[in-house]
LUMFI-304719 format. One record per residue (C-alpha): residue in one letter; x, y, z. Coordinates in steps of 0.1 Angstrom, whole numbers, padded with zeros to 4 digits, always signed. Example, Ala and Ser with C-alpha at 12.3 -4.5 7.8 and 13.67 -1.06 7.14 Angstrom:
<recs>
A+0123-0045+0078 S+0137-0011+0071 
</recs>
This chain:
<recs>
X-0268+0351+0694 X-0252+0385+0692 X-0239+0392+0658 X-0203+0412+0652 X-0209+0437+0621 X-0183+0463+0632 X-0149+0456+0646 X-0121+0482+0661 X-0085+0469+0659 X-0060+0493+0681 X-0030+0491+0672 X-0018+0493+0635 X+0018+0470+0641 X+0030+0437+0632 X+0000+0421+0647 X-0031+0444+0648 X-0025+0451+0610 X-0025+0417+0595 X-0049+0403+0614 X-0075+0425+0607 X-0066+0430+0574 X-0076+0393+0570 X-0105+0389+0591 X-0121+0418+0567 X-0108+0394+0539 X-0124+0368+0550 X-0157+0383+0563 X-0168+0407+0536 X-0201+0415+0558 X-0183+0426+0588 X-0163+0463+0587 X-0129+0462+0601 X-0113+0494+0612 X-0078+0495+0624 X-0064+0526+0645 X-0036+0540+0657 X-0022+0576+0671 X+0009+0568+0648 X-0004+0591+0616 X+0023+0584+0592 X+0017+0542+0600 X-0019+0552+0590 X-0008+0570+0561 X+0016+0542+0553 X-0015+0515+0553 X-0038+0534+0532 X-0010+0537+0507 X+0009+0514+0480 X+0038+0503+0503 X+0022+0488+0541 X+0046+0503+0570 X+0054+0462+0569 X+0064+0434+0549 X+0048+0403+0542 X+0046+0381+0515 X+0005+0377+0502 X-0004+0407+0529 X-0007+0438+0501 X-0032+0415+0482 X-0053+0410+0510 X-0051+0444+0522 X-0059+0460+0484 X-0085+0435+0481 X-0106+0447+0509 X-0094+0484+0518 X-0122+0512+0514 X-0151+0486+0513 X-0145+0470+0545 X-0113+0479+0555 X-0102+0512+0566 X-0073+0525+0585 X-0080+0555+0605 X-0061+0576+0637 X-0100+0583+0646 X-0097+0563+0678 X-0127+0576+0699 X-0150+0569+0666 X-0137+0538+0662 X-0144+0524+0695 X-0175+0540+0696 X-0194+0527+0669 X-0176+0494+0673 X-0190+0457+0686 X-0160+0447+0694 X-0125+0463+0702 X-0092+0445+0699 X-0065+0457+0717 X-0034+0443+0697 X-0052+0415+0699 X-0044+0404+0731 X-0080+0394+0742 X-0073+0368+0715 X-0033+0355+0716 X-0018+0352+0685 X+0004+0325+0674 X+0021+0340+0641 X+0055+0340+0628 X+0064+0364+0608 X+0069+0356+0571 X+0042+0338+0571 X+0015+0351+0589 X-0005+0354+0565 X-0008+0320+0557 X-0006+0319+0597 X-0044+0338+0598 X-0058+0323+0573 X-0049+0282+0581 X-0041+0286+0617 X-0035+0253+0638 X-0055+0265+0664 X-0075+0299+0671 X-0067+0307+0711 X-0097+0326+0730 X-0095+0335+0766 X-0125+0353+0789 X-0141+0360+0820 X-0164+0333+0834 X-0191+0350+0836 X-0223+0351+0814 X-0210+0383+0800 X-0176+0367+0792 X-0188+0338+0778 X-0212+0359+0756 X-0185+0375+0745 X-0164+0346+0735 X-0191+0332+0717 X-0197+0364+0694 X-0160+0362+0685 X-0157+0326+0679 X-0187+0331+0650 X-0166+0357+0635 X-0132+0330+0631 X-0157+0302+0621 X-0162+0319+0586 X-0130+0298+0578 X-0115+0281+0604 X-0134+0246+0614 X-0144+0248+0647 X-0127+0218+0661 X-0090+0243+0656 X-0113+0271+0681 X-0099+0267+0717 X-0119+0283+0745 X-0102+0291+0779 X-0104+0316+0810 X-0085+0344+0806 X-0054+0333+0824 X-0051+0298+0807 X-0054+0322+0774 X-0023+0341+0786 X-0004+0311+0798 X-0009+0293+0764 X+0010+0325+0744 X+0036+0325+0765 X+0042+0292+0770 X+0037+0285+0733 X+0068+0306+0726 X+0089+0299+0755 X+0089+0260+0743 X+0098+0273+0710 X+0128+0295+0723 X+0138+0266+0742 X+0139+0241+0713 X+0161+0270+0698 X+0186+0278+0725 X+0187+0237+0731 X+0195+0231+0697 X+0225+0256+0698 X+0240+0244+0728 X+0244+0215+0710 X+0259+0234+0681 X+0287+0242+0699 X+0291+0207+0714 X+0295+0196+0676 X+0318+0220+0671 X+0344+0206+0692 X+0341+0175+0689 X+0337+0171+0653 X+0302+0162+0650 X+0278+0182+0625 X+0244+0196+0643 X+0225+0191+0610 X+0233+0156+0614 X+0223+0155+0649 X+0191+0174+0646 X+0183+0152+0613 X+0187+0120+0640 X+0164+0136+0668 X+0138+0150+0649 X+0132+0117+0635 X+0121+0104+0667 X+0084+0117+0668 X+0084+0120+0703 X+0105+0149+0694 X+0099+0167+0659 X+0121+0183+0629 X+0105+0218+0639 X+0130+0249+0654 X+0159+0225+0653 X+0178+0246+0632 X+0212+0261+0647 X+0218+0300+0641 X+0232+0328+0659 X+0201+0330+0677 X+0162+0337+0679 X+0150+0370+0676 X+0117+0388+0671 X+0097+0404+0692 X+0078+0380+0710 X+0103+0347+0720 X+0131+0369+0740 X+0099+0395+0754 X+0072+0366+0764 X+0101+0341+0780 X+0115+0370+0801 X+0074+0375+0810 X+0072+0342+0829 X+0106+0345+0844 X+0093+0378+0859 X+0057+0363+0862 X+0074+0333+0878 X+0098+0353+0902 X+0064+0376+0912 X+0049+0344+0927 X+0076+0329+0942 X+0087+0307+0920 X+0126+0314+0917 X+0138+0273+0905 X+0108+0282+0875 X+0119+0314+0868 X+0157+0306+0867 X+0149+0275+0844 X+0136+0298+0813 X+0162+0326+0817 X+0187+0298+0805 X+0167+0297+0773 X+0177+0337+0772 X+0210+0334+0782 X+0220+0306+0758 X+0206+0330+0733 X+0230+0356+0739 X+0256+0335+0746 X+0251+0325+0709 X+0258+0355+0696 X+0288+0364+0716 X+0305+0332+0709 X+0297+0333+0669 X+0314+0372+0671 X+0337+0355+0689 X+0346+0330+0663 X+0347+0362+0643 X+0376+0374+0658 X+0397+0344+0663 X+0398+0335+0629 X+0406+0369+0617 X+0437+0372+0634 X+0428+0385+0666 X+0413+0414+0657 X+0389+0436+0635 X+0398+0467+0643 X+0399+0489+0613 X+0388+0455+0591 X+0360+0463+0566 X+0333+0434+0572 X+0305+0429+0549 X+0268+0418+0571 X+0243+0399+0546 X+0209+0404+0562 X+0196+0424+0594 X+0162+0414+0596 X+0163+0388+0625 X+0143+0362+0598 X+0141+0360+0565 X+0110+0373+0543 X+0100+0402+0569 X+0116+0437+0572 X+0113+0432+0615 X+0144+0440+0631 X+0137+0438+0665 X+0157+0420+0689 X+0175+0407+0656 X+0208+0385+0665 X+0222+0408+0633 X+0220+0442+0658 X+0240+0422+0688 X+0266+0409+0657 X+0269+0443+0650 X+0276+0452+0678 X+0303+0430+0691 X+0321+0439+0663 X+0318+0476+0662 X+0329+0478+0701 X+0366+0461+0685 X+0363+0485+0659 X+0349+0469+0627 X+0343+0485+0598 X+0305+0469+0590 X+0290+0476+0554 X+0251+0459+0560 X+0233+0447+0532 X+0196+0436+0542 X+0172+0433+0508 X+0138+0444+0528 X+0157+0470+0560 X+0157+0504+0551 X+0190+0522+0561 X+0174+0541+0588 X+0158+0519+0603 X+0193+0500+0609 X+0212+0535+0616 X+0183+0537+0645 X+0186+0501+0661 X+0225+0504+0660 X+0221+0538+0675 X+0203+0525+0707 X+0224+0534+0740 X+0230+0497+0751 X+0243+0492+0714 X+0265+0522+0704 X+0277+0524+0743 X+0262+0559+0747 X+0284+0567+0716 X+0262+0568+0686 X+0290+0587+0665 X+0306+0557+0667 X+0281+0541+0641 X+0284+0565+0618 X+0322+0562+0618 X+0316+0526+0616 X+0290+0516+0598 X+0281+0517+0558 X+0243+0507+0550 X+0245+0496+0512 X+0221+0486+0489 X+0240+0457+0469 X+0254+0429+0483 X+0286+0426+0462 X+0293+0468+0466 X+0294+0455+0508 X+0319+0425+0502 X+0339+0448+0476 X+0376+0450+0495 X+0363+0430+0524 X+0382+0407+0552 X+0355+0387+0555 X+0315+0383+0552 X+0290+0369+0577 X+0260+0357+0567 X+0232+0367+0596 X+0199+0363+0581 X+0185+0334+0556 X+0176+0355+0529 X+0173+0327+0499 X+0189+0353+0476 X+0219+0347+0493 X+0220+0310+0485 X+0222+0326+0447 X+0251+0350+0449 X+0278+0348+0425 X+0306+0340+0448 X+0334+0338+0422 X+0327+0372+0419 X+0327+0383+0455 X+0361+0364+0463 X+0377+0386+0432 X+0365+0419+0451 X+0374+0404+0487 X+0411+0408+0502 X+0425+0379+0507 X+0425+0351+0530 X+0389+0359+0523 X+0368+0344+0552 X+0330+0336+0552 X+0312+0336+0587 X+0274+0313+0577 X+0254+0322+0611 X+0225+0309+0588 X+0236+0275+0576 X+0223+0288+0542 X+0253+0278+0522 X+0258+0239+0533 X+0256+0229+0499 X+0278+0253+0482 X+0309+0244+0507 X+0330+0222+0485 X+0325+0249+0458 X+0336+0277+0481 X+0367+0262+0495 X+0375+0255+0458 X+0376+0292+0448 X+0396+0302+0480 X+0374+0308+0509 X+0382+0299+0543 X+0345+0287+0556 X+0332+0289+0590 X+0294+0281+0601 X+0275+0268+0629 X+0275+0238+0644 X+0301+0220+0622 X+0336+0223+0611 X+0343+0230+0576 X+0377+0246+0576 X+0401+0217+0591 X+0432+0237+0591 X+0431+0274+0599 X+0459+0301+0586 X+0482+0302+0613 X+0493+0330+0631 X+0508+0345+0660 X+0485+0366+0683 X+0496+0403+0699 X+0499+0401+0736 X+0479+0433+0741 X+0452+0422+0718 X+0418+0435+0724 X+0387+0409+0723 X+0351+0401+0736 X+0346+0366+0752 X+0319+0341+0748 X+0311+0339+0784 X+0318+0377+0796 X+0302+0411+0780 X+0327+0425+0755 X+0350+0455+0773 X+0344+0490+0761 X+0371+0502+0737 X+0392+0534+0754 X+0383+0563+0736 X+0415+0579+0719 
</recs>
């Protein structure tokens, strides 16, 4: 059988990165190179802080880089002198979550490979499965044709978008009738029919792959004629969105109305915890709700770097073709309590465990008061009791914890965003 000594990886990302940097891990005898026309994500890999974060990834990558790992913008060479070329590894679907795809690569539940069936094909999937059985047993090695391969990745998210979104329709069912969505998905995913796993309300999935691979079959669905299919999994998007309105929503009703001109401190913009990804984060759509009623945000995210939030917020279908308006309205700070210093109220957007650990005693000193705490995250279910003690008025998905809001009397002309409707553009003064 054909032998694999020299593998090509294009595409230095989320994906190409890691999983090269662990097959080299794993197979010493086999020389990995991962390229990429990006030269300062090159630069980035080959130095002491990866373009990425994930927990375990710099040991692995140290461990093998310069002996039979190497990260290179020489594409042509690359190719050339490889055995085999991975595109962003899409001849081979991935099934990693970020924050733990390194565990992900290395213990994998199953390892997905799709080809051609044709003698060449098959030849080809058999080189590659030798490569993954230097650690995972071969029983977890799935062989398919190339478009049960595809299916698989897609579908494999799209059921786990689904369990989201269907877990936070329910979220809001709890909330007005009293019931607590812990509760209920604690009761469900008993039944093993059914499962614990991604029944966990939030404001929402994001990442780059649920929201991009479920909108894939609905178009993939719609392109063969397949409109009752395709209009079944945009539900799974728009619950997702309509998440995120109606938690910015909840926002604004409980602070009187309105935000305009209230400073509003964001804990966590990565869309999970232990990763610095932002994209398609529920933390940007947050954002921007409450900028287009004129929030003041200050963001704290422990792993984001400022301009990479400046740039998502910055986007036209964000900042309404008005980027100056982030600037005006948005602080990016590197300390939790310095955001919550003098603030109406702070919402909780990512799981960060360091924000299980805050001193909130502290923070509700700083805060103006009635000093509000928005828990898209559910991250602070145990500290509840201890909260409402010191003075905070608690609000958090899926359950009501504040029984008796501050009253108050609403403007007529007051502007606000609905759960069901796109939030109206602000008239420029």
């Amino acid at each position: 059988m054909f032998q694999i000594k020299r593998i090509c990886c294009i595409g230095a990302g989320y994906v190409g990165g890691p999983t090269c940097s662990v097959i080299a891990n794993m197979c010493p005898e086999i020389t990995v190179t991962v390229v990429d026309v990006n030269e300062s994500r090159i630069k980035a890999w080959n130095s002491d802080t990866l373009p990425i974060y994930e927990p375990g990834l710099k040991e692995v990558v140290e461990s093998c880089r310069g002996r039979n790992l190497f990260f290179s913008t020489d594409i042509d060479s690359a190719i050339r002198d490889a055995d085999l070329v991975f595109i962003s590894v899409l001849s081979n679907p991935e099934f990693l979550a970020e924050g733990t795809a390194v565990r992900d690569l290395k213990e994998p539940d199953r390892v997905l490979i799709g080809g051609d069936e044709t003698a060449e094909g098959q030849r080809a999937i058999r080189a590659l499965c030798a490569v993954y059985e230097h650690w995972v047993p071969k029983a977890r090695i799935i062989t398919t044709n190339t478009w049960s391969s595809e299916l698989s990745k897609l579908a494999a998210n799209a059921f786990l978008a689904q369990r989201i979104s269907s877990i936070n329709s329910i979220s809001a069912l709890c909330e007005a009738t009293g019931a607590d969505v812990e509760e209920v998905a604690k009761a469900i995913g008993m039944d093993q029919r059914i499962g614990s796993k991604f029944l966990k309300a939030s404001v929402g999935f994001g990442g780059s792959c649920f929201q991009k691979d479920v909108l894939n079959l609905v178009y993939l669905c719609e392109a063969l004629n397949l409109p009752e299919v395709a209009s079944y999994w945009q539900q799974v998007i728009d619950m997702n969105e309509y998440q995120r309105r109606r938690f910015a929503c909840r926002i604004i009703d409980c602070l009187f109305n309105t935000v305009t001109g209230k400073k509003i401190a964001l804990l966590g913009f990565s869309f999970k915890k232990d990763t610095g990804d932002t994209r398609e984060s529920s933390s940007i759509y947050i954002s921007k709700y409450l900028m287009d009623e004129g929030a003041k945000l200050f963001i704290y995210d422990p792993k984001v770097l400022k301009e990479q939030i400046i740039h998502d917020l910055s986007q036209p279908n964000i900042s309404e073709d008005n980027p100056e308006r982030v600037s005006e309205l948005v602080t990016v700070t590197s300390d939790p309590y310095e955001a919550c210093q003098s603030a109406h109220a702070l919402v909780i957007c990512t799981e960060w465990d360091m924000f299980k650990e805050l001193d909130y005693e502290k923070i509700y000193k700083k805060m103006l008061k009635p000093a509000f705490i928005f828990d898209g995250r559910r991250v602070l279910d145990h500290l509840h009791p201890h909260l409402q003690d010191i003075g905070f008025q608690i609000e958090t998905i899926g359950k009501k914890v504040t029984t008796t809001r501050i009253p108050y009397t609403p403007a007529a002309a007051c502007p606000r965003i609905t759960a069901t409707e796109p939030p109206t553009k602000k008239a420029k003064a």
